[in-house]
N, C-alpha and C positions, 0 to 999 in steps of 0.2 A: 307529639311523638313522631311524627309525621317528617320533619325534617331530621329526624333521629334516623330513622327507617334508609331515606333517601342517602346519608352518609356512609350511611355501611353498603352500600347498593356499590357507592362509586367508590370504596375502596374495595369492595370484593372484583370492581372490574377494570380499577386505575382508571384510567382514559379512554380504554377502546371504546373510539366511536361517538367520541366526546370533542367537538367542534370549539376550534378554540377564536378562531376569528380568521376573516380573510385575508389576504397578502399575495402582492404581483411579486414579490423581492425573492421568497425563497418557496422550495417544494422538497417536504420530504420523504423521498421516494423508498420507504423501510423496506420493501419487500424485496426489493433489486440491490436497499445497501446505498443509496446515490443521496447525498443534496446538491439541488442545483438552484444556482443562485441568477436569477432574471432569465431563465432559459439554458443557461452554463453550466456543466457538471464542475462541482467545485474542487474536485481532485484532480482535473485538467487543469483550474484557475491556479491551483498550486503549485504544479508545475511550469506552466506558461506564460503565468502574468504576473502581474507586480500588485502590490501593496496597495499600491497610488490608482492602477485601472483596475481594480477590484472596487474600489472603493470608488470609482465614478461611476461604475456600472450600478451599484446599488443604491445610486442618488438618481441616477439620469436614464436607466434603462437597458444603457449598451454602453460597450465597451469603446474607449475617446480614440479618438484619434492620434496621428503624433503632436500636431500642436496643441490641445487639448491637456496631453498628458504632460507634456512640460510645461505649460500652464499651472496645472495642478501643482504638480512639485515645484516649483518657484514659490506657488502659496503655499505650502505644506513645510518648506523652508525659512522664510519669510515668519511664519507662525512661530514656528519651532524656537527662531532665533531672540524672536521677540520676547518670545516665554522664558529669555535667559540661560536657556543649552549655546555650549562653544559646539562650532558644528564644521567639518568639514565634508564638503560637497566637490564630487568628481566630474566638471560641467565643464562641456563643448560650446563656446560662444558660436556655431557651426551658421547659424543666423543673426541677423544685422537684429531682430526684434526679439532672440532671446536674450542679448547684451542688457537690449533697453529695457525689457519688462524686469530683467535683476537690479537695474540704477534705480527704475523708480520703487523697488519692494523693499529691498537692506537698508540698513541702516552703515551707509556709505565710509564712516570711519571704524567699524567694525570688522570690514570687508579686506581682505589679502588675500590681494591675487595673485596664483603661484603659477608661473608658464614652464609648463611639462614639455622638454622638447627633445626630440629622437629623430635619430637621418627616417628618411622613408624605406631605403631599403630593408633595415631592422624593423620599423614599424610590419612591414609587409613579413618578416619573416614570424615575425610575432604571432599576427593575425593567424598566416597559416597554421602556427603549432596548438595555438589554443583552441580552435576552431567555436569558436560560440558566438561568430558576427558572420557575417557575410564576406566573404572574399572579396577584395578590391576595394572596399569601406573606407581604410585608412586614405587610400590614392586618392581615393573622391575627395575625404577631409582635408588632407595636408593644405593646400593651400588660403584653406577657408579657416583652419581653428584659431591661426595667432593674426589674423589682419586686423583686430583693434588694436594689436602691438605695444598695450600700455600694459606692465606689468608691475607689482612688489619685490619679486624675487623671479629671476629664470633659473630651473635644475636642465642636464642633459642627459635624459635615463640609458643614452647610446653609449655615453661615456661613463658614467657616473654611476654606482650601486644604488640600491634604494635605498638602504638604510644613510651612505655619504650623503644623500638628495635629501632624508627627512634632517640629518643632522645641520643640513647648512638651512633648512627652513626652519628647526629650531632655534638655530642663531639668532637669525637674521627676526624674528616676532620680540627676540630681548630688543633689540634695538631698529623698532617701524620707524619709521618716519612719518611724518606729516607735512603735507595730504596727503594719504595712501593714493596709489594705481585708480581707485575704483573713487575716490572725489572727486581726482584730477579729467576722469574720464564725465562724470555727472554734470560737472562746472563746463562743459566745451558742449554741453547741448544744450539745444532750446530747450524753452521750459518744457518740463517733465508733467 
């Protein structure tokens, strides 16, 4: 009866005070209202972070870095794709070794690449109105985001509406070609 006893003990008290096991990952701070997740209050992480450094923080301790984080979502891409989701991804080839770490992860005939192009001056005037980047971003980009210059299809969002620019990209998937931008671009490097 003894374990009888002890049951009604811990329902008359729920849990208070009742140790469920150790953990570095989360703390939950009831009396202020707070979890915080590796140190991070997690209602800041939901405002200020992403999905992707959320989630290396509570594999690795701390929050990645930038090549760390694009690392991540390359793999996190990568996965996704594999697993059979059609997936459209909004990526800055903006480094020579984010190009290469996406040749060797896709699945190279699956892959259209769509080259987004706008004068700078509208890019710049964009930036400003939206204000969610840093000022001057674009300027620093422009001449770095199309120098692999191999594309599937180019839109020009300076000229072109978006919906005109999704309409010619859905054309243009009825009738790809082969090798897509992104084989022809795998096939012109050393081995991977």
């Amino acid at each position: 009866m003894s374990g009888e006893s002890s049951v009604r003990e811990l329902r008359a008290t729920g849990l208070q005070g009742v140790s469920l096991g150790e953990t570095e990952i989360a703390l939950v701070d009831g009396e202020n209202g707070r979890l915080i997740y590796r140190g991070h209050d997690a209602e800041q992480l939901a405002h200020e972070s992403t999905f992707e450094a959320t989630a290396f923080l509570l594999w690795n301790g701390r929050l990645p870095d930038e090549a760390e984080l694009s690392d991540l979502r390359h793999r996190a891409v990568a996965g996704m794709a594999a697993a059979g989701n059609n997936i459209v991804v909004d990526h800055l080839f903006s480094e020579p070794w984010r190009l290469h770490d996406c040749l060797a992860l896709f699945s190279a005939p699956n892959v259209v690449l769509v080259g987004v192009r706008c004068p700078l001056p509208e890019l710049i005037r964009r930036e400003q109105v939206r204000g969610d980047r840093p000022l001057g971003l674009a300027a620093r980009q422009f001449d770095r985001v199309h120098v692999h210059g191999i594309y599937d299809i180019e839109c020009d969002t300076g000229s072109t509406s978006a919906r005109d620019c999704a309409r010619q990209i859905k054309e243009f998937l009825r009738h790809r070609p082969s090798p897509t931008a992104f084989e022809r671009m795998r096939s012109m490097l050393p081995v991977l």
